[in-house]
C-alpha positions in Angstrom: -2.4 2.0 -5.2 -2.4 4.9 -7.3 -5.7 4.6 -8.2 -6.5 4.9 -4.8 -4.6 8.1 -4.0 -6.3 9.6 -6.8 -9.7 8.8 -5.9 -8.4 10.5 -2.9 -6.9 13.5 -4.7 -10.1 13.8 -6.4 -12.3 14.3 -2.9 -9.8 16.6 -1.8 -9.9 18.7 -4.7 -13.9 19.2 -4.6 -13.6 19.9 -0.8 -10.6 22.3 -0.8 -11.8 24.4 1.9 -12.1 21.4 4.8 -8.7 20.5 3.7 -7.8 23.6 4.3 -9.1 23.9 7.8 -8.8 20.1 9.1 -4.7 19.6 9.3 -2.4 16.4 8.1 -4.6 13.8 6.4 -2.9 9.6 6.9 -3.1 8.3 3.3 -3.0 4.1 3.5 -4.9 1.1 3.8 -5.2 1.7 7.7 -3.8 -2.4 8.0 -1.0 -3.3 9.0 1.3 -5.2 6.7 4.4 -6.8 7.6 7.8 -6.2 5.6 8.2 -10.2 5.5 4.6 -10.5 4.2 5.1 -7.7 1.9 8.4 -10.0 0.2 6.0 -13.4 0.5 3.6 -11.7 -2.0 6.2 -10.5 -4.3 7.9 -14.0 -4.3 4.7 -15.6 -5.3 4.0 -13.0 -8.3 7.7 -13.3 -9.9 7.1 -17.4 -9.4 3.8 -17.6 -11.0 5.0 -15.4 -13.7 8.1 -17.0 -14.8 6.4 -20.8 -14.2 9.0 -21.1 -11.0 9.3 -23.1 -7.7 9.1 -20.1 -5.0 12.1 -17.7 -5.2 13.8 -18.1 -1.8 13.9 -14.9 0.8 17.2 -14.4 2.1 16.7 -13.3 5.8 19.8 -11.0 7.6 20.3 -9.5 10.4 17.3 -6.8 11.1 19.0 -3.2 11.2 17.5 -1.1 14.1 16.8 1.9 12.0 15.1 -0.3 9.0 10.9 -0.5 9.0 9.8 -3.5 10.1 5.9 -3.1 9.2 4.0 -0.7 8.2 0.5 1.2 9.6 -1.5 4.4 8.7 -4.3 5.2 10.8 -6.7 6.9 8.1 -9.8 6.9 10.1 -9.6 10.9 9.9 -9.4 10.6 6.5 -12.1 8.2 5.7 -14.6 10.8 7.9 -13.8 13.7 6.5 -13.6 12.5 2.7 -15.8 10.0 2.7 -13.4 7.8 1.2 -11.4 4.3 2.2 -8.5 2.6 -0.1 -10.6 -0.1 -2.4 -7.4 -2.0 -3.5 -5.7 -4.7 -1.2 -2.0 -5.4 -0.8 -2.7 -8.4 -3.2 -4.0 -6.1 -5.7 -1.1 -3.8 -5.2 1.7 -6.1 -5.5 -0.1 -7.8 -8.7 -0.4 -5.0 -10.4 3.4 -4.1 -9.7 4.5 -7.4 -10.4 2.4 -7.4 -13.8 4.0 -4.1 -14.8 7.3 -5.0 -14.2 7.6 -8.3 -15.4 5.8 -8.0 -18.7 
């Protein structure tokens, strides 16, 4: 979530100098969240806004070079910044859903 990554921006900013010295910093959840659950959540929000049944997900042939799921492994960045993502992929894809479908 935004929100999040600005937190993050925020820590990073005040502690320029270990940023500096410390390398590539994982930005994420650090969970892993798959594309299909990812859809199920976004299926739910368009049906609950517009009073639907469920809006059916049309499954095709994967694509070997599509993502399938998605992980970050951001204990280096919790450590060194003291921070941790405080929105959930619920949260997330609600607050997308709410923008969009206004």
């Amino acid at each position: 979530h935004i929100n999040d990554l600005l937190s993050l921006i925020t820590k990073i900013l005040k502690n320029i100098n270990i940023f500096k010295k410390k390398g590539v910093y994982n930005v994420g959840m650090g969970l892993n969240y798959s594309l299909n659950k990812i859809l199920k959540l976004i299926s739910y929000q368009i049906s609950e806004k517009n009073k639907k049944k469920n809006i059916k997900i049309k499954y095709k042939k994967i694509n070997s070079k599509e993502l399938i799921s998605t992980l970050s492994n951001i204990k280096k960045t919790k450590k060194i910044f003291y921070w941790k993502p405080r929105n959930s992929i619920t949260d997330i894809v609600t607050s997308c859903s709410n923008k969009l479908l206004k």
